[in-house]
KELO-811500 format. One record per atom (N, C-alpha, C, O): residue number from 1; residue in three letters; x, y, z. Coordinates in steps of 0.001 Angstrom, whole numbers. Layout:
REM residues N
R   num   residu         x         y         z
R   NUM      ALA         X         Y         Z
...
***
This chain:
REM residues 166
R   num   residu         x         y         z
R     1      UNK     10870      2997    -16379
R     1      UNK      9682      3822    -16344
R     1      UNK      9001      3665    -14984
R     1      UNK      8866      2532    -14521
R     2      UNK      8521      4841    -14252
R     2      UNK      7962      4561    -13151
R     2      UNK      6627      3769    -13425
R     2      UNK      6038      3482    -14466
R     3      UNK      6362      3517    -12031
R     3      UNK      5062      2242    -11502
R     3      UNK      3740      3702    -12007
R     3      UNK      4029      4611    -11229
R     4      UNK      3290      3887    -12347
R     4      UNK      1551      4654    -12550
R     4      UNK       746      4114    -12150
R     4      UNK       409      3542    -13187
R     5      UNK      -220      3625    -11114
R     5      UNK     -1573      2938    -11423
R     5      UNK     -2307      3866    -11773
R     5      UNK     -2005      5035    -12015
R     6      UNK     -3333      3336    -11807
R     6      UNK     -4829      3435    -12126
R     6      UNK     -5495      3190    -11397
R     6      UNK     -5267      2042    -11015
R     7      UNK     -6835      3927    -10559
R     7      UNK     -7676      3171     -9894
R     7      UNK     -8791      2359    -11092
R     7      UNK     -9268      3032    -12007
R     8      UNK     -9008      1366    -10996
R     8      UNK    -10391       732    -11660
R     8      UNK    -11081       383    -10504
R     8      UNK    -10794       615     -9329
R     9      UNK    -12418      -448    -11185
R     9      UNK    -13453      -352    -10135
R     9      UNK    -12951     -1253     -8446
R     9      UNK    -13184      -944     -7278
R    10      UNK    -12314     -2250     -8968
R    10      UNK    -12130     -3155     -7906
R    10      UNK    -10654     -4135     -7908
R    10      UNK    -10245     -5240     -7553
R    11      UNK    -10131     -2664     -8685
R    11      UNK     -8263     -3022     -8848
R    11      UNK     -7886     -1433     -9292
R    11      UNK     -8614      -484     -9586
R    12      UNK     -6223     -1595     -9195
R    12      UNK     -5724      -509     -9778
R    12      UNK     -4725     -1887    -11240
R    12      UNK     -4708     -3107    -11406
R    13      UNK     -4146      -782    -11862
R    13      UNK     -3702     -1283    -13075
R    13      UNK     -2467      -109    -13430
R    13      UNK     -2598      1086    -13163
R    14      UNK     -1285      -693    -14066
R    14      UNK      -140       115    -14599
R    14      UNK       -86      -462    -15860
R    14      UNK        75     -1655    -16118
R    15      UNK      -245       558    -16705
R    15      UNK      -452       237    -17894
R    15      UNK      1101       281    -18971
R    15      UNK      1107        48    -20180
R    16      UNK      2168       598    -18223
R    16      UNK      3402       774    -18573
R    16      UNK      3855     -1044    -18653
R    16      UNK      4208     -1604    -19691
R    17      UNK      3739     -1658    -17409
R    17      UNK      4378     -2886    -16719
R    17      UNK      2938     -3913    -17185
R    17      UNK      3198     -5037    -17617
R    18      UNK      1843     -3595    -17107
R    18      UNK       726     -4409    -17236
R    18      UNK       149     -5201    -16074
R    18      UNK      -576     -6193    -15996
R    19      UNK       693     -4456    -15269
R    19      UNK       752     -4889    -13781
R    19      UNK      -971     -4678    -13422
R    19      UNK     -1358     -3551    -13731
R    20      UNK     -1841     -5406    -12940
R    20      UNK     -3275     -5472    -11983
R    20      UNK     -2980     -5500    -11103
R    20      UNK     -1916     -6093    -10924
R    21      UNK     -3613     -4946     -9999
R    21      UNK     -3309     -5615     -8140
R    21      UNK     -4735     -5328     -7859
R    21      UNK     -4885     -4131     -7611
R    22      UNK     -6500     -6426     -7784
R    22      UNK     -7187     -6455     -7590
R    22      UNK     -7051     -6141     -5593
R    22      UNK     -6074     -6135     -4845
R    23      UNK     -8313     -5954     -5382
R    23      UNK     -8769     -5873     -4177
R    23      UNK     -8159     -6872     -3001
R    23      UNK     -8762     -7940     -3105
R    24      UNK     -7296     -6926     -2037
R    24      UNK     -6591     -7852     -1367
R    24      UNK     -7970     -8582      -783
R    24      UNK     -9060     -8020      -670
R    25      UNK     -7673     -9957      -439
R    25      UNK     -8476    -10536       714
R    25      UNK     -7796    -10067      1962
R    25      UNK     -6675     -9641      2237
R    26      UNK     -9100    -10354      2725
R    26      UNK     -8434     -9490      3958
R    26      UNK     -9336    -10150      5314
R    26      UNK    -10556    -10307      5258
R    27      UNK     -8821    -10365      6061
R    27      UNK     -9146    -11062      7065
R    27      UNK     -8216    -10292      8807
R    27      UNK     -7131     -9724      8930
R    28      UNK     -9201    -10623      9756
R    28      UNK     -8967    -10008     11124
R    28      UNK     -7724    -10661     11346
R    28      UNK     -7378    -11604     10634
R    29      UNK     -7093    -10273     12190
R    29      UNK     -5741    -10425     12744
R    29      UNK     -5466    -10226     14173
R    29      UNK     -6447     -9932     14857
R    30      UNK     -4167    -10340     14846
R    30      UNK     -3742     -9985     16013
R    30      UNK     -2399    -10137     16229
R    30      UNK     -1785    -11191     16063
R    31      UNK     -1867     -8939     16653
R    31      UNK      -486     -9057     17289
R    31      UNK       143     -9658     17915
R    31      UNK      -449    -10731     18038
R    32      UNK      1254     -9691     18573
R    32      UNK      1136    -10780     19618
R    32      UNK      1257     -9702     20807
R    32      UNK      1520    -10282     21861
R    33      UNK      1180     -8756     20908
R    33      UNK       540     -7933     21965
R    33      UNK     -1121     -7719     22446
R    33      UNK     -1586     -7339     23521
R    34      UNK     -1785     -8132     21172
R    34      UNK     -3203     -8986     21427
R    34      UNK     -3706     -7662     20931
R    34      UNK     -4927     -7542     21041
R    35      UNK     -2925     -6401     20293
R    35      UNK     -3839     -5791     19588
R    35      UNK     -4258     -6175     18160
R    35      UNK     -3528     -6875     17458
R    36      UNK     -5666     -5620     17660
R    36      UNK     -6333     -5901     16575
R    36      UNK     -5218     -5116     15543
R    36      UNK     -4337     -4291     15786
R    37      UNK     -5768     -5896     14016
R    37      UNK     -5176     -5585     13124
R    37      UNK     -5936     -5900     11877
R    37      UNK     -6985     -6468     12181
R    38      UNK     -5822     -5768     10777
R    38      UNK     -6507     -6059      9685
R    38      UNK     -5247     -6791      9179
R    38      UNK     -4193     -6266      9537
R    39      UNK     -5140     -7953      8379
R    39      UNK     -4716     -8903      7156
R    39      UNK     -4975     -8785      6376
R    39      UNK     -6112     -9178      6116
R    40      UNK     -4002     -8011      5073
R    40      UNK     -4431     -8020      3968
R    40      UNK     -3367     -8941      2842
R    40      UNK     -2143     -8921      2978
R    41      UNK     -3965     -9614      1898
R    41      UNK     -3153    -10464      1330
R    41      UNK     -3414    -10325      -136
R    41      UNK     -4574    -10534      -494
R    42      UNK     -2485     -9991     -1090
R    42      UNK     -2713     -9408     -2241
R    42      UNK     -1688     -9982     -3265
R    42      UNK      -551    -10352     -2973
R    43      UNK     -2282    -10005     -4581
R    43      UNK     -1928    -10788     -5351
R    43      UNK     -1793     -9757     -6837
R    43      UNK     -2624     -9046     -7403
R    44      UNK      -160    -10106     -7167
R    44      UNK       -50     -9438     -8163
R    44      UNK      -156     -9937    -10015
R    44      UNK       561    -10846    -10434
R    45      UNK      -816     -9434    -10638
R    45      UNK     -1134    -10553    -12162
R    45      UNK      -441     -9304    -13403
R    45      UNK      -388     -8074    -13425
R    46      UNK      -185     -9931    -13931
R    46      UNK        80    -10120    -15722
R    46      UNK      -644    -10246    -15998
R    46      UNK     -1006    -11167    -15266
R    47      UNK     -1844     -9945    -16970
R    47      UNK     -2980    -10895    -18025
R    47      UNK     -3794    -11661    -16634
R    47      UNK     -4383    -11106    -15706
R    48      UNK     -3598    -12974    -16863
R    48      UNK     -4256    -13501    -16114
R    48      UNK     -3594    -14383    -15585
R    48      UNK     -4089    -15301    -14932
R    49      UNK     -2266    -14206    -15818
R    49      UNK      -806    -14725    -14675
R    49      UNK      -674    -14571    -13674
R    49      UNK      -393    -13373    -13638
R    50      UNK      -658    -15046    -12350
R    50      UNK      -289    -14482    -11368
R    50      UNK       909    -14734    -11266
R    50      UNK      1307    -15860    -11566
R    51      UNK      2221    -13264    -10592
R    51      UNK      3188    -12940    -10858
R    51      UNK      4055    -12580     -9456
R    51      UNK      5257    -12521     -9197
R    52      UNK      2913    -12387     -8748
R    52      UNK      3302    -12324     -7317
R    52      UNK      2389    -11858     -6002
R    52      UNK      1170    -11956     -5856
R    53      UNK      3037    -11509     -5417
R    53      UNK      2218    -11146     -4009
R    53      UNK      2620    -10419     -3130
R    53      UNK      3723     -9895     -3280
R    54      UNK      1755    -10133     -1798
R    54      UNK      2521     -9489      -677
R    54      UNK      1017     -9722       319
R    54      UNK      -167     -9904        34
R    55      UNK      1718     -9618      1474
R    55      UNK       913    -10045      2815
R    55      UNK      1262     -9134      3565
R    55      UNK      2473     -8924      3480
R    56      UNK       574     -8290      4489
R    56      UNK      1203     -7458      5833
R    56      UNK      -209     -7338      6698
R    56      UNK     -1299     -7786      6341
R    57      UNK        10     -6802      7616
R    57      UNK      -969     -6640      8622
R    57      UNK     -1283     -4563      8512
R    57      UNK      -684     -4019      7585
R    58      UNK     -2023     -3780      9291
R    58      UNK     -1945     -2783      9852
R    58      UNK     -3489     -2700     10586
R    58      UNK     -4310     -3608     10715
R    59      UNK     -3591     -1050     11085
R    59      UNK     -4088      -820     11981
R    59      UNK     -5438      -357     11269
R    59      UNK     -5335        62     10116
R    60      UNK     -7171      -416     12096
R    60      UNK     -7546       832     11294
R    60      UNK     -8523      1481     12464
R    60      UNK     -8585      1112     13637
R    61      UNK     -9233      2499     11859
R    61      UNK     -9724      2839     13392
R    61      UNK    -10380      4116     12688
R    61      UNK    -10012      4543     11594
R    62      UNK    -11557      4749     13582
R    62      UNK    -12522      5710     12882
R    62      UNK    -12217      7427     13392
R    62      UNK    -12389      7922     14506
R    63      UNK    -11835      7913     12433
R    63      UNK    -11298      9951     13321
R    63      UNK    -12240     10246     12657
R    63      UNK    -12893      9637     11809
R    64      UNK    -12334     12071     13445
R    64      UNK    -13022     12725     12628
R    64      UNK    -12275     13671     11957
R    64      UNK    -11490     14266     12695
R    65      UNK    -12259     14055     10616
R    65      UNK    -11502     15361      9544
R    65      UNK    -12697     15975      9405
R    65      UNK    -13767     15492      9032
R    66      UNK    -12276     17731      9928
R    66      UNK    -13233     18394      9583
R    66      UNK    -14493     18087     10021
R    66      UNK    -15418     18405      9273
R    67      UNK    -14753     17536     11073
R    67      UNK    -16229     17603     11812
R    67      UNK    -16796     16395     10822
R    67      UNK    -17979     16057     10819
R    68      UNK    -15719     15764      9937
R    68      UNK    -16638     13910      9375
R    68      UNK    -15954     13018      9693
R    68      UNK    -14757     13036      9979
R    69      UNK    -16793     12028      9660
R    69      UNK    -16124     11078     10409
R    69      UNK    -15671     10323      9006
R    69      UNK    -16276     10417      7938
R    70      UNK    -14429      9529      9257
R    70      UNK    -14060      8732      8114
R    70      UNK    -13010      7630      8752
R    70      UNK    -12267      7808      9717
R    71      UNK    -13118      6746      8153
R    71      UNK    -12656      5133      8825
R    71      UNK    -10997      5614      7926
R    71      UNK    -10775      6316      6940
R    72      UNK    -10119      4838      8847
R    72      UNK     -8511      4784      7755
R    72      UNK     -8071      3819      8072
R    72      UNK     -8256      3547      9259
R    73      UNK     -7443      3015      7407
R    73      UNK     -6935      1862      7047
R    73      UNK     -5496      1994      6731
R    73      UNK     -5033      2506      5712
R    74      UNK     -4625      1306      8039
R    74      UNK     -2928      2017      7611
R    74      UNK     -2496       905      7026
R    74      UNK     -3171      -112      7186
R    75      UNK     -1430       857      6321
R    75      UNK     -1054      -327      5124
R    75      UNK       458      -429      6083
R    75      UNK      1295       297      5547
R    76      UNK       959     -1050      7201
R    76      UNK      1953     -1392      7743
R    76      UNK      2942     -1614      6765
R    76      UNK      2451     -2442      5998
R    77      UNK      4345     -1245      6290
R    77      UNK      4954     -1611      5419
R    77      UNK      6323     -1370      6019
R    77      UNK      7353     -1205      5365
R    78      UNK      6236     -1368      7108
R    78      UNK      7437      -855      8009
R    78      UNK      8488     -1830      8586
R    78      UNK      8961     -1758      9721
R    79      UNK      8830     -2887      7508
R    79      UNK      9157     -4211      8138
R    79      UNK     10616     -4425      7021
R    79      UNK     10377     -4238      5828
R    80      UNK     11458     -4646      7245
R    80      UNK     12282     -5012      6259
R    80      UNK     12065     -5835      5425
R    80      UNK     12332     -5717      4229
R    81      UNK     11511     -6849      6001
R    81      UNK     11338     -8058      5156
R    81      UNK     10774     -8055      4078
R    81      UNK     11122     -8573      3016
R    82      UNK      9221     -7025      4522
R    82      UNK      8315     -6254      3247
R    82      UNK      8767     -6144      2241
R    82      UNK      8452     -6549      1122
R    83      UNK      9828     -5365      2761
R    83      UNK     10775     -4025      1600
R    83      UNK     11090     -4830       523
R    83      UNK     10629     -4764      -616
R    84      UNK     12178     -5846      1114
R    84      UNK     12689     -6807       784
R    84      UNK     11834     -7558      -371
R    84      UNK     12222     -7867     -1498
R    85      UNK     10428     -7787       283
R    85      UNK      9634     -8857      -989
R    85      UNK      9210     -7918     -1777
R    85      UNK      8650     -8393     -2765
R    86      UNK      9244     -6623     -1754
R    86      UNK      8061     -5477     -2721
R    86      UNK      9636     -5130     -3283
R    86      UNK      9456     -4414     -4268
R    87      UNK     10810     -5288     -3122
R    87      UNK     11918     -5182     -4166
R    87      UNK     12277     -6764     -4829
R    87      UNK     13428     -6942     -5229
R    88      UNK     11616     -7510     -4900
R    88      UNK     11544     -8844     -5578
R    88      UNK     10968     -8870     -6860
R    88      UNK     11105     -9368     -7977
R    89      UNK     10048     -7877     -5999
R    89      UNK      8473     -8118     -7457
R    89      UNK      9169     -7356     -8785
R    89      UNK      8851     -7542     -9960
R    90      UNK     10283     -6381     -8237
R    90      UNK     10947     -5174     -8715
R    90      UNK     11673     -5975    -10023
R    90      UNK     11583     -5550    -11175
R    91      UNK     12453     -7286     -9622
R    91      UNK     12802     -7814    -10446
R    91      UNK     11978     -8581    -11050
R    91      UNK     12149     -8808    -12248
R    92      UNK     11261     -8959    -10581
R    92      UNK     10250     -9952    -11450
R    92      UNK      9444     -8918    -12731
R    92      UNK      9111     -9373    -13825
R    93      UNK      9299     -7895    -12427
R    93      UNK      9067     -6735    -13614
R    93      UNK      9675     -6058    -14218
R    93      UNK      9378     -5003    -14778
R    94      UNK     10832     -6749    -14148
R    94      UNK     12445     -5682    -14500
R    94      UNK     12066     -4530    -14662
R    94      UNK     11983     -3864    -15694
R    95      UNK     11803     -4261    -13500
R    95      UNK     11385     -1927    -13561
R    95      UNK     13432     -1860    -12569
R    95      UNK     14194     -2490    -11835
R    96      UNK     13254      -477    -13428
R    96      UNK     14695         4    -13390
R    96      UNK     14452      1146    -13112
R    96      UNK     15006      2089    -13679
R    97      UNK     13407      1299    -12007
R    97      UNK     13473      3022    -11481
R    97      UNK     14606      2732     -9807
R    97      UNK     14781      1603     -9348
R    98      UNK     15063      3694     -9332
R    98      UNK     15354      3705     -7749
R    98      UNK     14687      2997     -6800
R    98      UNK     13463      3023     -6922
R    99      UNK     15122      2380     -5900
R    99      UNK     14236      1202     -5280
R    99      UNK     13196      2695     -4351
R    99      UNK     11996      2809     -4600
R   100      UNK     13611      3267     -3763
R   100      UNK     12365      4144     -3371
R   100      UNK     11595      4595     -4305
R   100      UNK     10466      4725     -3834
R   101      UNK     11632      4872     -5298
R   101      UNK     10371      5221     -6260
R   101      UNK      9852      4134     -6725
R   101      UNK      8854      4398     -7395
R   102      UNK     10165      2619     -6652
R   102      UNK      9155      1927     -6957
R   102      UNK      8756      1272     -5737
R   102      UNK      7950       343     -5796
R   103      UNK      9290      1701     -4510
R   103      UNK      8270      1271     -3734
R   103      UNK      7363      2201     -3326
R   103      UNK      6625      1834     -2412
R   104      UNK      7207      3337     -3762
R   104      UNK      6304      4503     -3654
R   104      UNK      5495      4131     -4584
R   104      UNK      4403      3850     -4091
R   105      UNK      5529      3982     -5859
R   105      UNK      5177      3524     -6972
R   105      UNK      4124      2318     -6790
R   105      UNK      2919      2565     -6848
R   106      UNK      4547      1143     -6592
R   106      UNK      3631      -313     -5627
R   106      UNK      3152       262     -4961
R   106      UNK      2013       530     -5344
R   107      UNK      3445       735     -3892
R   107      UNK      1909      1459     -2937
R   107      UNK      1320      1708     -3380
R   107      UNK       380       916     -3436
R   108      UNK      1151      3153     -4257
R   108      UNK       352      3306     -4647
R   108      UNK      -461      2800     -5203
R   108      UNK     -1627      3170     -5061
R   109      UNK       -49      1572     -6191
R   109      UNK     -1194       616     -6680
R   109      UNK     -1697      -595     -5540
R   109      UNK     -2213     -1666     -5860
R   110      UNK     -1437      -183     -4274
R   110      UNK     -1489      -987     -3660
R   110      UNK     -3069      -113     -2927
R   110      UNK     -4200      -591     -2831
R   111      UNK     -2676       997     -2593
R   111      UNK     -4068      1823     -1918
R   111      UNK     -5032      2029     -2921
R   111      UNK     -6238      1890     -2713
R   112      UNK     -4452      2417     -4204
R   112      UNK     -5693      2561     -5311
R   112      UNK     -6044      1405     -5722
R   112      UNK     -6313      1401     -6923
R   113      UNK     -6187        80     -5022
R   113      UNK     -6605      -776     -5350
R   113      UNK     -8420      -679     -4676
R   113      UNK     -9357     -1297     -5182
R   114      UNK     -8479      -180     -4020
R   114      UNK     -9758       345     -3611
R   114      UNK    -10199      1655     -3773
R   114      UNK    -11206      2026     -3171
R   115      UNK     -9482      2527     -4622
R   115      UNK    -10137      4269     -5277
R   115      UNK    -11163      3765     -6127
R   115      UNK    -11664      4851     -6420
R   116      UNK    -11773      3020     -6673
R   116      UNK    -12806      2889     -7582
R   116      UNK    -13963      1987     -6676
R   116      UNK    -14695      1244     -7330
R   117      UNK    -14070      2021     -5768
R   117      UNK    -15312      2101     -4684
R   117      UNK    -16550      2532     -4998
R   117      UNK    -16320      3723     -5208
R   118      UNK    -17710      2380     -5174
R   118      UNK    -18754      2965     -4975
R   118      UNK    -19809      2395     -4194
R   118      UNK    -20926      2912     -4203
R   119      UNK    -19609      1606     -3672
R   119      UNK    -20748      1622     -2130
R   119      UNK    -20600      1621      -551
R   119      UNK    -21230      1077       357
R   120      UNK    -19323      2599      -621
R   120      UNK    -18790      2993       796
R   120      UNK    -19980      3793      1388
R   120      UNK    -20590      4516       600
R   121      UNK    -20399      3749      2730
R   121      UNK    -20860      4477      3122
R   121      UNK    -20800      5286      4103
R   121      UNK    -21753      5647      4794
R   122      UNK    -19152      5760      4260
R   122      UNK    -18134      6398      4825
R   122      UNK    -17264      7011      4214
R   122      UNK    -17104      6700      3034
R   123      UNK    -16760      7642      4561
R   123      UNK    -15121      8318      3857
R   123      UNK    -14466      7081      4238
R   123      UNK    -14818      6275      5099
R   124      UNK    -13293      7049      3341
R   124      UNK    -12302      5976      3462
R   124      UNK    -10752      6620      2984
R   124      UNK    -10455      7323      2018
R   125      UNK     -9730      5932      4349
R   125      UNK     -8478      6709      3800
R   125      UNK     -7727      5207      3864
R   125      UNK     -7917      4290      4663
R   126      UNK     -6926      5284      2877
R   126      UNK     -5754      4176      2759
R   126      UNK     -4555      4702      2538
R   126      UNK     -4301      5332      1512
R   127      UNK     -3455      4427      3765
R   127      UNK     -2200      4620      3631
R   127      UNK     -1365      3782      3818
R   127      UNK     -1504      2863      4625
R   128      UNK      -359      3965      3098
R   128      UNK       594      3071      2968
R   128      UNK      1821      3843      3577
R   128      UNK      2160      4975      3231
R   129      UNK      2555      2931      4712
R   129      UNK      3546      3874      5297
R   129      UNK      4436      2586      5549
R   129      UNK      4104      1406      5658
R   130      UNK      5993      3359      5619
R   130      UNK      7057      2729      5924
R   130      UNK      7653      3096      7056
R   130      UNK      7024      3847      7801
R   131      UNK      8842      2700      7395
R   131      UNK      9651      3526      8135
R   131      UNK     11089      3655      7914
R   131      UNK     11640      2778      7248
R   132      UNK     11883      4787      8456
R   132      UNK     13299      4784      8230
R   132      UNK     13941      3311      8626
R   132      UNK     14336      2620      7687
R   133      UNK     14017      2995      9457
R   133      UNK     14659      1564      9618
R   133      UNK     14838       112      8832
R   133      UNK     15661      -794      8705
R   134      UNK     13388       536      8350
R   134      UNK     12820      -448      7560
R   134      UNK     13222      -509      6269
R   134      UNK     13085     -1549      5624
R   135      UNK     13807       686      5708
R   135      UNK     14213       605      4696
R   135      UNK     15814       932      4586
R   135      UNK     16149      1235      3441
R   136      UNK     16756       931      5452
R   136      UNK     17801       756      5721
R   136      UNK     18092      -581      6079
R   136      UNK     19223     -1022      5873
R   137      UNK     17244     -1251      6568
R   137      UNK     17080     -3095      7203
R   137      UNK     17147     -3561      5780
R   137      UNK     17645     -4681      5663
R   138      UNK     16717     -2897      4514
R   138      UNK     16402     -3909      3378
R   138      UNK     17448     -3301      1979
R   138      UNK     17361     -3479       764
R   139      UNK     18425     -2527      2840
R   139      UNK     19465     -1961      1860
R   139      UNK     19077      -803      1074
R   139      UNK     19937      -439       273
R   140      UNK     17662        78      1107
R   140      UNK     17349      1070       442
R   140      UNK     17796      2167       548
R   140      UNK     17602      2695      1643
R   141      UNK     18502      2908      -413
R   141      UNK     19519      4183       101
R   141      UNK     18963      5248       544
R   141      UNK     18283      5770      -339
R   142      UNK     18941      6004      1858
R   142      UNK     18682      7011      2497
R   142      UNK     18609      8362      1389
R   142      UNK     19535      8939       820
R   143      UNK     16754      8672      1320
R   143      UNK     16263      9374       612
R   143      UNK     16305     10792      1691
R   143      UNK     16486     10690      2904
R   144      UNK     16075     12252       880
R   144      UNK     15748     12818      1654
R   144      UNK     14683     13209      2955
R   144      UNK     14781     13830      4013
R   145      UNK     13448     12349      2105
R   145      UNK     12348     12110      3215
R   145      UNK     12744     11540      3868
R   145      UNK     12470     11974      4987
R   146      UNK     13748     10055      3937
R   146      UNK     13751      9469      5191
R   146      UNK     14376     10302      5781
R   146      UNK     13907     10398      6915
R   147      UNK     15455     11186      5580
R   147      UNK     16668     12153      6753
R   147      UNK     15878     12873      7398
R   147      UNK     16146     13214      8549
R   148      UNK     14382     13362      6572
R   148      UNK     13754     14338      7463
R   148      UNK     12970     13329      8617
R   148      UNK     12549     13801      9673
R   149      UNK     12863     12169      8337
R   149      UNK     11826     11632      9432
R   149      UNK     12521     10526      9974
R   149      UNK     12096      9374     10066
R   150      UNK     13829     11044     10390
R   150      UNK     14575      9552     11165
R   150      UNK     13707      8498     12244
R   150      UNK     13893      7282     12201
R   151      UNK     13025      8948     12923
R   151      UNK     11968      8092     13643
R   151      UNK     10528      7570     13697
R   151      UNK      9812      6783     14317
R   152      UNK     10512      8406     12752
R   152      UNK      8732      8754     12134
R   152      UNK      8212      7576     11106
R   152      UNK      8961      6647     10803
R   153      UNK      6951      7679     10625
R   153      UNK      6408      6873      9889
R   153      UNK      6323      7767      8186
R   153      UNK      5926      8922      8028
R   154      UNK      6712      7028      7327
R   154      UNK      7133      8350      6596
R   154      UNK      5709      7129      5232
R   154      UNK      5523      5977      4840
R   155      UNK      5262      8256      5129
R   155      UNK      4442      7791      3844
R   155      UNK      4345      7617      2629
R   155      UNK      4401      8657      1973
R   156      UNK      4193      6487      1951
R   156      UNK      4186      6227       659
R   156      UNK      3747      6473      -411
R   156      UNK      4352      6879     -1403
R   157      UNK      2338      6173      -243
R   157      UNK      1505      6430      -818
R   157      UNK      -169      6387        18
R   157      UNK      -536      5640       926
R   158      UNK      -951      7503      -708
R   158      UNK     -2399      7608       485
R   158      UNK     -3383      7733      -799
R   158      UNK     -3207      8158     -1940
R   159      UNK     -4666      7093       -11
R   159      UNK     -5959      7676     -1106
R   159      UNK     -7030      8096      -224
R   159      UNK     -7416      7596       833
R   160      UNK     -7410      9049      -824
R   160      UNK     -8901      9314        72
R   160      UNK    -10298      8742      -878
R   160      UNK    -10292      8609     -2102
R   161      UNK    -11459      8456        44
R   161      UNK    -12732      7618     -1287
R   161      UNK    -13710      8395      -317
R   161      UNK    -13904      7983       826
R   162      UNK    -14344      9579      -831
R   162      UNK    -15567      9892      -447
R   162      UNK    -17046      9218      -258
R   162      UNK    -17778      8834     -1171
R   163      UNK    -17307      9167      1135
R   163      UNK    -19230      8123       683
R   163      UNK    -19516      8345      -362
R   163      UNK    -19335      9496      -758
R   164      UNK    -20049      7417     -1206
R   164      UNK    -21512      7132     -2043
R   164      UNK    -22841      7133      -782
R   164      UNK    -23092      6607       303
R   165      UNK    -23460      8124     -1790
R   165      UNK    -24974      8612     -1213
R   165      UNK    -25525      6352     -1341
R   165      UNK    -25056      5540     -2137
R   166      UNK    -26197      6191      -639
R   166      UNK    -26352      5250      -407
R   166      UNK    -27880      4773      -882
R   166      UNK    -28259      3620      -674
***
């Protein structure tokens, strides 16, 4: 059965697997090119088991859509190794979908872990992106999205969170 979340207030939830993935801690970072990065470190539960995890870095930075301004937050997932640990968890939940649909699937409960927001006082975008390499580095069989984006950053899963009037 595929991954579903849920956004809740300050987690998402799959109610198929029983899977939670609360709000990551998240702490500043740096490359070793000395650019900034955000650290996010996230923890996956059962009940009140914890069952697993995942750690990555990405970028974030403020555009404007449509004449507003809104902050985005990219979810780096472009690493084999990633792949590799977010197809671990795969077994640790014995989900038996295609390894690309449950890592589309985890993202998503990975960005809607912050859709139930209410005291942003910005737009907020969270994406979760991979890349072709990255998922050929970790044995994942060449989907049609990846053929269309052999070099590109190909996306997983995204959420948008409109301000709360403040």
């Amino acid at each position: 059965m595929p991954l579903h979340f849920q956004a809740k207030s300050d987690s998402s939830f799959d109610p198929i697997s029983g899977v939670t993935i609360p709000e990551p801690r998240i702490l500043p970072g740096k490359l070793p090119d000395g650019s900034a990065v955000t650290e996010y470190q996230y923890a996956f539960y059962r009940g009140d088991a914890r069952i697993g995890g995942l750690g990555f870095n990405g970028p974030d930075m403020s555009v404007e859509v449509d004449g507003m301004a809104e902050r985005v937050f990219i979810f780096d997932l472009g690493h084999d190794w990633l792949i590799k640990s977010m197809l671990e968890f795969k077994e640790i939940i014995e989900n038996k979908d295609d390894d690309f649909t449950f890592l589309s699937g985890l993202a998503q409960g990975l960005v809607l872990a912050y859709a139930g927001q209410t005291d942003n006082e910005e737009n907020l975008r969270y994406i979760a992106t991979t890349t072709p390499a990255a998922l050929v580095g970790a044995g994942v069989p060449a989907s049609v999205e990846t053929a269309m984006k052999p070099q590109g950053p190909i996306v997983l899963a995204e959420v948008r969170i409109a301000k709360h009037a403040g």
